[in-house]
N, C-alpha and C positions, 0 to 999 in steps of 0.2 A: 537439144543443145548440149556438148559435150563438154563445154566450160562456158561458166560466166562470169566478167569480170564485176569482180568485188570491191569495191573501194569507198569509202563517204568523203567525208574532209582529212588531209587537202587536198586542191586539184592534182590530179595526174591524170584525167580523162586525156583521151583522144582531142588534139587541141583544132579549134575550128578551123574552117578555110581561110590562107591571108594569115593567119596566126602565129608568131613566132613562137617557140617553145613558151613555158614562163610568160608571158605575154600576159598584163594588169591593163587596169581602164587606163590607169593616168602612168604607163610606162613609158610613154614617148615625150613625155616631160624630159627627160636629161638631164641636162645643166642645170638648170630651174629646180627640180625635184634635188639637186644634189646639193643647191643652196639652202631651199629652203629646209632640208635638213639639216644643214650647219646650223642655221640660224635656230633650228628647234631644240638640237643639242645644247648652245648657246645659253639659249631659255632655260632649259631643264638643268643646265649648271646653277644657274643664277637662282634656280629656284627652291634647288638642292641648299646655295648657302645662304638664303632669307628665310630658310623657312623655320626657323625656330625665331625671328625676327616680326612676329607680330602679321605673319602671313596663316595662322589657325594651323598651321600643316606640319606636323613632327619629321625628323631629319628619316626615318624608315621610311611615312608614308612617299616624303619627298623623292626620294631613291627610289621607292617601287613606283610610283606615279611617274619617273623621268624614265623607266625602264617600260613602263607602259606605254609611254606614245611611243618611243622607239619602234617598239614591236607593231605598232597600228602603221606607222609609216613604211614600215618595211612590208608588210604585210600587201598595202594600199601601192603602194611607187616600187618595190623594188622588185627585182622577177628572181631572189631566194625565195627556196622553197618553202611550202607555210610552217613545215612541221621541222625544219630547220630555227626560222626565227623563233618558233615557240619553243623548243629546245634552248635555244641560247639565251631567251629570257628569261626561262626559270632559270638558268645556270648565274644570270648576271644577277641575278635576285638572291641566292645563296651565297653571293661573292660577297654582294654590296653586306649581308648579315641579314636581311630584312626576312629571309623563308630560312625555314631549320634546311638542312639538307635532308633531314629523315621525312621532313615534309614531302618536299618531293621526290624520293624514293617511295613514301607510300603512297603515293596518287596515282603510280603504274600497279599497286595492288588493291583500289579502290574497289568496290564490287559491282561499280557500273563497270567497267573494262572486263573484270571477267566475265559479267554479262554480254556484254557487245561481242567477244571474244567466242564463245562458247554458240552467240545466233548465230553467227556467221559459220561457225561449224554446221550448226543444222542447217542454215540456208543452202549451204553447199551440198550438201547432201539432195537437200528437195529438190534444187535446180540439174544436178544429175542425172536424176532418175526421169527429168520432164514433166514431173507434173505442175508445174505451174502453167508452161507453155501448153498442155493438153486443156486446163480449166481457161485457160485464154482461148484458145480456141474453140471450146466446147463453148462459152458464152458468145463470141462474134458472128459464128458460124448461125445464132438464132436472127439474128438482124435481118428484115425485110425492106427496110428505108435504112436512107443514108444518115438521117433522123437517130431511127434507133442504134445503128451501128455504133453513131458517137456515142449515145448516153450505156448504152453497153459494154463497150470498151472501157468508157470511163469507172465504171461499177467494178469491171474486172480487175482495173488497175488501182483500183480502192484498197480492194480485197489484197492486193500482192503486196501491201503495206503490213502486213501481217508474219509474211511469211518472207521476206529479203529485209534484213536491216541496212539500207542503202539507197538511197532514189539512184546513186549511176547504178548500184546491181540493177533494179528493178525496172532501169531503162535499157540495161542489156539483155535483161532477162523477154522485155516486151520487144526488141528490135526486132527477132523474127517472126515475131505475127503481121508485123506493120510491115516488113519487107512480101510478106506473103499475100497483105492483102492491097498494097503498092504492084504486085504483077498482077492479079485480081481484078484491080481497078485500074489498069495501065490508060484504059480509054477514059477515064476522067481525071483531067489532074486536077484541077478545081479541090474536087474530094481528097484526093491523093494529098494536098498541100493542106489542108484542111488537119487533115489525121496526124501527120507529122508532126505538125504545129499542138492538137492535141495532148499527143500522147506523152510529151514531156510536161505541160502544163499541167494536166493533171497529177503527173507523179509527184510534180513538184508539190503542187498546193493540198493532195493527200496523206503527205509524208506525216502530218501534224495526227493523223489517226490513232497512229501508234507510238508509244514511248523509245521503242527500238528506230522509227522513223527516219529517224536522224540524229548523228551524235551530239547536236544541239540541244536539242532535249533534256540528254542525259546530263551534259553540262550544265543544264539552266537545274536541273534539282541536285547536285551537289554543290552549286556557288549555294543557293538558298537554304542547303545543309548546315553548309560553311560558316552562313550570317546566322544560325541556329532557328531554321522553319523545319518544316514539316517536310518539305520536298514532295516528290511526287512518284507513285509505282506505277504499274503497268496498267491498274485497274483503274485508278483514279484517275492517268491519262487519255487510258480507253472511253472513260464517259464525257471526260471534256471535251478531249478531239475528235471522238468518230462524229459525232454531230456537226463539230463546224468543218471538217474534212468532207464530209456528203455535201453539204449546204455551196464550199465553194469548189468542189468539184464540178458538180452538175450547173450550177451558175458558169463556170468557166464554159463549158461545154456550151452550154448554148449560146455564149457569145461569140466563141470560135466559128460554132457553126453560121453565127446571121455574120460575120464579118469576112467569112473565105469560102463562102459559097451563097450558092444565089438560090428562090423558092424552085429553078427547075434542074437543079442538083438535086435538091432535095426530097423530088418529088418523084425523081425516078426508082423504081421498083431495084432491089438486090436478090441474090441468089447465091450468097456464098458458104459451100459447103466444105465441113473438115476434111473432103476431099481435095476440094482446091488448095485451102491452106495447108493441107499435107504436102503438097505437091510445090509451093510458093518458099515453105520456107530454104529449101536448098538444104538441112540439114539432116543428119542421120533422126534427128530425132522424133518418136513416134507421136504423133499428137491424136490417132484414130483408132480406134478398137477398144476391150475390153482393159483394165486395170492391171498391167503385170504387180505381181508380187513386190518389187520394191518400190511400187508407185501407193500398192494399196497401205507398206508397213508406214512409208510416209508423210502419208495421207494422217493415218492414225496418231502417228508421235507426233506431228505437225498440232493435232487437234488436242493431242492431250496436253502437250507444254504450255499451247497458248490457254485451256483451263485451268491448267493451274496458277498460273502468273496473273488472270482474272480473280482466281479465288484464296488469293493470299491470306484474306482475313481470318478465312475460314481455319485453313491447313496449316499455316504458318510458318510455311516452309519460304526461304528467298528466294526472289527470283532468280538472282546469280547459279543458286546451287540446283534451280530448276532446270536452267538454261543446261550449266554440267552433266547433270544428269540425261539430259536428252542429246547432248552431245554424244557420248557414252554410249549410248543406245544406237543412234545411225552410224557411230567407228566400228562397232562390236564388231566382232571375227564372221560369228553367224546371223545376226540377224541386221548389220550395219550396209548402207547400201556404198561407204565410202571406207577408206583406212585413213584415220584420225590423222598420219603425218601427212598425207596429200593434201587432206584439206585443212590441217594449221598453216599448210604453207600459202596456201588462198586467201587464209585471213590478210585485211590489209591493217600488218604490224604500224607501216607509217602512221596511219589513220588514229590507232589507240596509243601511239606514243605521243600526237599530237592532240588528242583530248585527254590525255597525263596532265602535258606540260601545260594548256591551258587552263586545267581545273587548278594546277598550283597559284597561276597567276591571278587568276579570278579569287583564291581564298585568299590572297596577300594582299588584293586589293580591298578585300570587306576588312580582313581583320589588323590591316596598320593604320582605318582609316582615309586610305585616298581615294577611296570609293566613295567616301560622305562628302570628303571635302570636294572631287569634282560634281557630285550629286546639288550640292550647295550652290556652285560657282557655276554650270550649266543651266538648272532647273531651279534654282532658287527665286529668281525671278514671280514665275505661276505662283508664288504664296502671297503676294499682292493682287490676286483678284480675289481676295477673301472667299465669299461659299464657294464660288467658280471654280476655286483652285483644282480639285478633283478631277473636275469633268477635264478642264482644260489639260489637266496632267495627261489621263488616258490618253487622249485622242492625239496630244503631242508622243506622245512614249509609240503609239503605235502608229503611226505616221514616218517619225523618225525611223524606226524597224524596217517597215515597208519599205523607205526609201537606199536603209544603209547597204544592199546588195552591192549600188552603185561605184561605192567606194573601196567595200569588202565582201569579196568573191564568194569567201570558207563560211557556210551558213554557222559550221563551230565557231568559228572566230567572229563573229560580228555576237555571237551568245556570252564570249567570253570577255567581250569589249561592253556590251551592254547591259548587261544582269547587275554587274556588281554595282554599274551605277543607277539601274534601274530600284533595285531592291534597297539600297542607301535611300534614295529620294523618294518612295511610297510613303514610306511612315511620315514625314512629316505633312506629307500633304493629304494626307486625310484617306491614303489608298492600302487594300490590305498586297503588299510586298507578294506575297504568292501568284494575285492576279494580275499584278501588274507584269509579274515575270514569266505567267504564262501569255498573256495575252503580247507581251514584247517577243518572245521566242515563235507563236506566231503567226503573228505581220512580217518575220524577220521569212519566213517561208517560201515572200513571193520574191522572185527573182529570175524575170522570166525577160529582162528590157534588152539585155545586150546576149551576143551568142556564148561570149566569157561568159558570163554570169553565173552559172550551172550547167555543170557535167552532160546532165540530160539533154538539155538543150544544143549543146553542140555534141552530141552521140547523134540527135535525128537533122541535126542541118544538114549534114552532107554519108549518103552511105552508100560503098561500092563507087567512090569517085563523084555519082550524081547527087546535086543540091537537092534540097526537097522545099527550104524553104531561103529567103534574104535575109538580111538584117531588116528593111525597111519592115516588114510581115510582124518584125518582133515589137518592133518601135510602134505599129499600130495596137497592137494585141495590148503590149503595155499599156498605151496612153488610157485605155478602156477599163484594162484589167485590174490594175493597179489604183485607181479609185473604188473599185468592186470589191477587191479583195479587204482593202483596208477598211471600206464601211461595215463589210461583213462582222471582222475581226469586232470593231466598234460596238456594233450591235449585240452581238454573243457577252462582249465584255458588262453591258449594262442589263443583259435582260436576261438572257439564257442559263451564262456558267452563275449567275447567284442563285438561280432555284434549283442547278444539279448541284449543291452545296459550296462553291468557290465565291464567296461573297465580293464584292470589289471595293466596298467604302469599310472603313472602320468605326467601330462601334458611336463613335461621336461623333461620325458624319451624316448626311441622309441615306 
């Protein structure tokens, strides 16, 4: 594959079939959406001048709080673009006085950005050279049942969380093996429809693997910076998520599989060699023979940057300037398989201007307070079921996640809407802040109900003109998935991440 398209949040995928440009859940609202924005303005005036009036809320947090739903509204109803609205919130937030300006100038030099900045450079490079589409291939190509195919593919697409920080990259990075094994499998659509539906769910619900995953991620440990935690590196994300990333991975998979094929799909024998798929994917690139040279140097720097970012503790070097470093290395004159200005230009700048502008907004909302105060006024409630309160919290906090795709498309922006209020309302209810805001960031993962919903997912509904899969397919897959994913989440939150060291209750709770 001689380009792959790069981008995380916000949307600018390839928009579904039926889809207008910009196209939101609730954009066909109009008139209605453009009242009920009046009306929230309105609110947020009024709220702006009570609120040194016996409403707990100071006239900053008031003003960054009224500049905050704006931005959700516009985000949710209007079809500006995402990293537009979040650009002009932080700007309306420097106007109002509530963010320094140097603030947000320094949130575009944060060192998650030059992180994200710097994968993307090396991603670029690995997807170049082909090998990732070669190790995709070189794993489907073992599959003898339609059985194994899935859970194979799925393993493989595990694995490429590691190496694209992007679920759209890493759904364009797998588009042509699944176009390869779509001619392959022409005689069964059963299967065919099967896979499609797959291969986005899995990227989707594996993203949580990796720290680079998604730039959600990254956002949920600098707001938790922001409130003064600990945050989270690559290594400490790698022990929390690869385990629940396998667990609903493969859970996903075999649901796909009992739900869009039947036992005598399942039962028929395969044969698919990296022949075929050499031959399937229609593109220049080699997926069959020996290792050339710039597959094998980025095999190697591939392997060394993700050990070192593993072994932070030890070396003490940052990731950021790990990330640089190996950037460096694949631009190199001699030994780089890319020239550095080609592929800065691949990076998607929109993307990291728009987890700038939302990390601003997210620290202005912990540190004027309108994080507590909506923390208080949504979730305050749950501190009336006395010892309850805890458990109740979790499984409301990730339930709500699970469900916010609905509303808010940008898996960053539903991080940058929830964390600060998640992490405000942990401490008083008995939950340690860190797990709450990994286990919100997530549930915030699955978003698999509508074709909008994620990138991935309308990249494999329709490719080369032909559908692969309907809306109704997604609407079932959800109705299933989406209580799976969520009890999962559930689960890990109370049993698993506290004995890989992520406690969930605080010391004076059980």
């Amino acid at each position: 594959m001689s380009e792959v398209y790069y981008a995380a949040e916000p949307r600018t995928a390839p928009r579904p079939p039926g889809k207008d440009k910009g196209s939101k859940p609730f954009g066909f609202l109009g008139a209605p959406a453009l009242i009920a924005l009046a009306a929230a303005l309105a609110c947020m005036g009024a709220l702006a001048v009570n609120a040194a009036n016996g409403w707990g809320l100071g006239v900053p947090a008031a003003a960054t709080l009224s500049i905050f739903v704006a931005a959700v509204w516009f985000w949710i109803f209007s079809p500006v673009e995402d990293t537009y609205v979040a650009l002009g919130a932080a700007v309306a937030l420097v106007i109002s006085g509530t963010l320094p300006a140097q603030s947000l100038f320094d949130a575009l030099g944060e060192d998650s950005i030059w992180l994200l900045m710097a994968a993307f450079v090396i991603a670029g490079a690995v997807a170049a050279t082909g090998l990732a589409a070669r190790g995709a291939a070189f794993i489907v190509s073992g599959a003898r049942s339609v059985r194994q195919l899935a859970y194979l593919s799925s393993l493989g697409l595990v694995v490429t969380a590691f190496a694209i920080p992007a679920t759209s990259g890493r759904a364009a990075l797998a588009l042509p093996i699944f176009l390869s094994l779509r001619a392959a499998l022409k005689d069964r659509p059963r299967v065919v429809r099967m896979l499609a539906i797959l291969f986005p769910t899995v990227i989707l619900l594996s993203a949580v693997a990796s720290f680079l995953g998604a730039g959600a991620h990254l956002i949920t440990s600098q707001v938790l910076q922001s409130a003064g935690f600990q945050g989270f590196d690559f290594a400490s994300w790698l022990l929390l998520g690869l385990p629940l990333a396998l667990a609903a991975a493969f859970l996903a998979t075999e649901l796909v599989l009992r739900l869009f094929t039947g036992p005598a799909d399942r039962a028929l024998r395969l044969d698919i060699s990296t022949d075929t798929l050499q031959h399937g994917t229609g593109t220049g690139t080699r997926i069959t023979g020996p290792l050339d040279l710039d597959e094998q140097r980025s095999l190697f720097l591939l392997a060394a940057v993700v050990t070192l970012w593993c072994t932070e503790p030890i070396h003490g070097l940052d990731p950021a300037l790990v990330a640089l470093m190996g950037a460096l290395v694949v631009s190199s004159p001699r030994y780089g398989s890319v020239k550095l200005g080609a592929a800065l230009k691949k990076v998607p700048w929109s993307m990291l201007l728009f987890m700038a502008a939302t990390l601003a907004l997210g620290s202005a909302l912990v540190t004027s307070g309108a994080a507590h105060w909506l923390a208080q006024s949504i979730l305050g409630p749950v501190a009336f079921l006395g010892a309850a309160k805890p458990y109740v919290f979790v499984v409301a906090v990730v339930l709500i996640s699970t469900a916010a795709h609905l509303v808010i498309q940008s898996r960053s922006a539903r991080s940058a809407v929830l964390i600060p209020i998640v992490i405000a309302a942990a401490g008083p209810m008995g939950v340690e802040p860190m797990a709450a805001a990994f286990a919100s960031t997530a549930a915030a993962g699955f978003c698999h109900t509508l074709t909008s919903s994620a990138k991935p997912v309308a990249i494999f509904a329709e490719t080369n003109g032909e559908p692969n899969y309907d809306p109704a397919d997604l609407l079932r897959l959800s109705a299933w998935l989406a209580p799976v994913s969520a009890a999962v989440v559930i689960l890990f939150s109370f049993t698993v991440w506290p004995l890989l060291g992520l406690p969930l209750f605080t010391p004076a709770q059980p």
